[in-house]
C-alpha positions in Angstrom: 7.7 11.8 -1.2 8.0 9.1 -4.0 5.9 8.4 -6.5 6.3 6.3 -10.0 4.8 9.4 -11.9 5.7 12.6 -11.8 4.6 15.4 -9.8 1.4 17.6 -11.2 1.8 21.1 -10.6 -1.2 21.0 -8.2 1.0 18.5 -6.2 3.9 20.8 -6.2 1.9 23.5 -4.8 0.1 21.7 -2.5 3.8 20.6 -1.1 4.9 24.1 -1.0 2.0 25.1 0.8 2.5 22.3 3.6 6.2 23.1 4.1 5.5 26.9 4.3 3.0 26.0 6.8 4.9 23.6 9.1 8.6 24.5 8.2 8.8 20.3 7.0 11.5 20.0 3.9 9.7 17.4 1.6 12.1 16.0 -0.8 9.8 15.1 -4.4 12.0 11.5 -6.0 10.6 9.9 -9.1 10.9 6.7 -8.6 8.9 2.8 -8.3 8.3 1.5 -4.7 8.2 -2.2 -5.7 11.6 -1.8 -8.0 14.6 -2.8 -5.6 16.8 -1.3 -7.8 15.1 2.0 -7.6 14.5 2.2 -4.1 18.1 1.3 -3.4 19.5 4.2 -5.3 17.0 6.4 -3.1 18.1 5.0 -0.1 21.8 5.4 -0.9 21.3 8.8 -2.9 18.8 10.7 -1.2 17.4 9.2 2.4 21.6 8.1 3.6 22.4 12.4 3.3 18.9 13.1 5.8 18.5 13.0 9.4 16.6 10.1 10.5 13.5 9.3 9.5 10.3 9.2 12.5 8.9 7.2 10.0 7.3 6.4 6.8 4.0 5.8 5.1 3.7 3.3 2.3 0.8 4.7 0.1 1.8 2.4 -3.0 -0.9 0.0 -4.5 -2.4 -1.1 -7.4 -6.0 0.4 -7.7 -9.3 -1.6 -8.5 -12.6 -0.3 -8.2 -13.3 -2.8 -5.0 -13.7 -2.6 -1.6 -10.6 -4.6 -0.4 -13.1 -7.0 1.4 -14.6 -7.8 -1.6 -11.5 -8.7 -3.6 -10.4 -12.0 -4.4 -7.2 -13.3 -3.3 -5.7 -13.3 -6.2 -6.5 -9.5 -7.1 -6.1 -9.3 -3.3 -2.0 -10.2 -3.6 -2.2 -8.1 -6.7 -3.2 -4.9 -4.9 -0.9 -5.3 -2.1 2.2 -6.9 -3.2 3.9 -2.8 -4.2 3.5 -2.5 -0.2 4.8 -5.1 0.4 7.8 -5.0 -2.2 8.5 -1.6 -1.1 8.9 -2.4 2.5 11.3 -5.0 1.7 13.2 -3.0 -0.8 13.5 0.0 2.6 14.6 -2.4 4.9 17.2 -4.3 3.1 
């Protein structure tokens, strides 16, 4: 799991909780989906030493209180451009 913030402790526990439940490892990183520089030094630091990845879930986005059909297209490209970034920065 990445995240730019840090974890809370209610995150932590709720982590705990799902890997005593399913016997999943989750790895917590610190770090910002839509900086290439950060997500290379996961990639090469952290995700290179795992087995492979079934896949992953890009969460990252810029909130606005809007329903995304009612956002314009600037705040649109706004919203979605840390997906984006970070799917770029993961397959590079």
């Amino acid at each position: 799991m990445v995240a730019r913030s840090p974890p809370s402790q209610m995150k932590i526990e709720e982590v705990a909780a799902l890997e005593n439940e399913t016997g999943a490892k989750v790895k917590i990183l610190q770090a910002d989906v839509s900086s290439y520089e950060q997500m290379r030094f996961v990639q090469t630091n952290v995700l290179a030493k795992l087995p492979n990845l079934a896949g992953i879930v890009l969460a990252a986005m810029v909130l606005h209180d809007q329903l995304v059909t009612q956002l314009d297209r600037e705040t649109y490209f706004k919203v979605i451009a840390p997906k984006v970034t970070g799917k770029i920065s993961l397959t590079l």
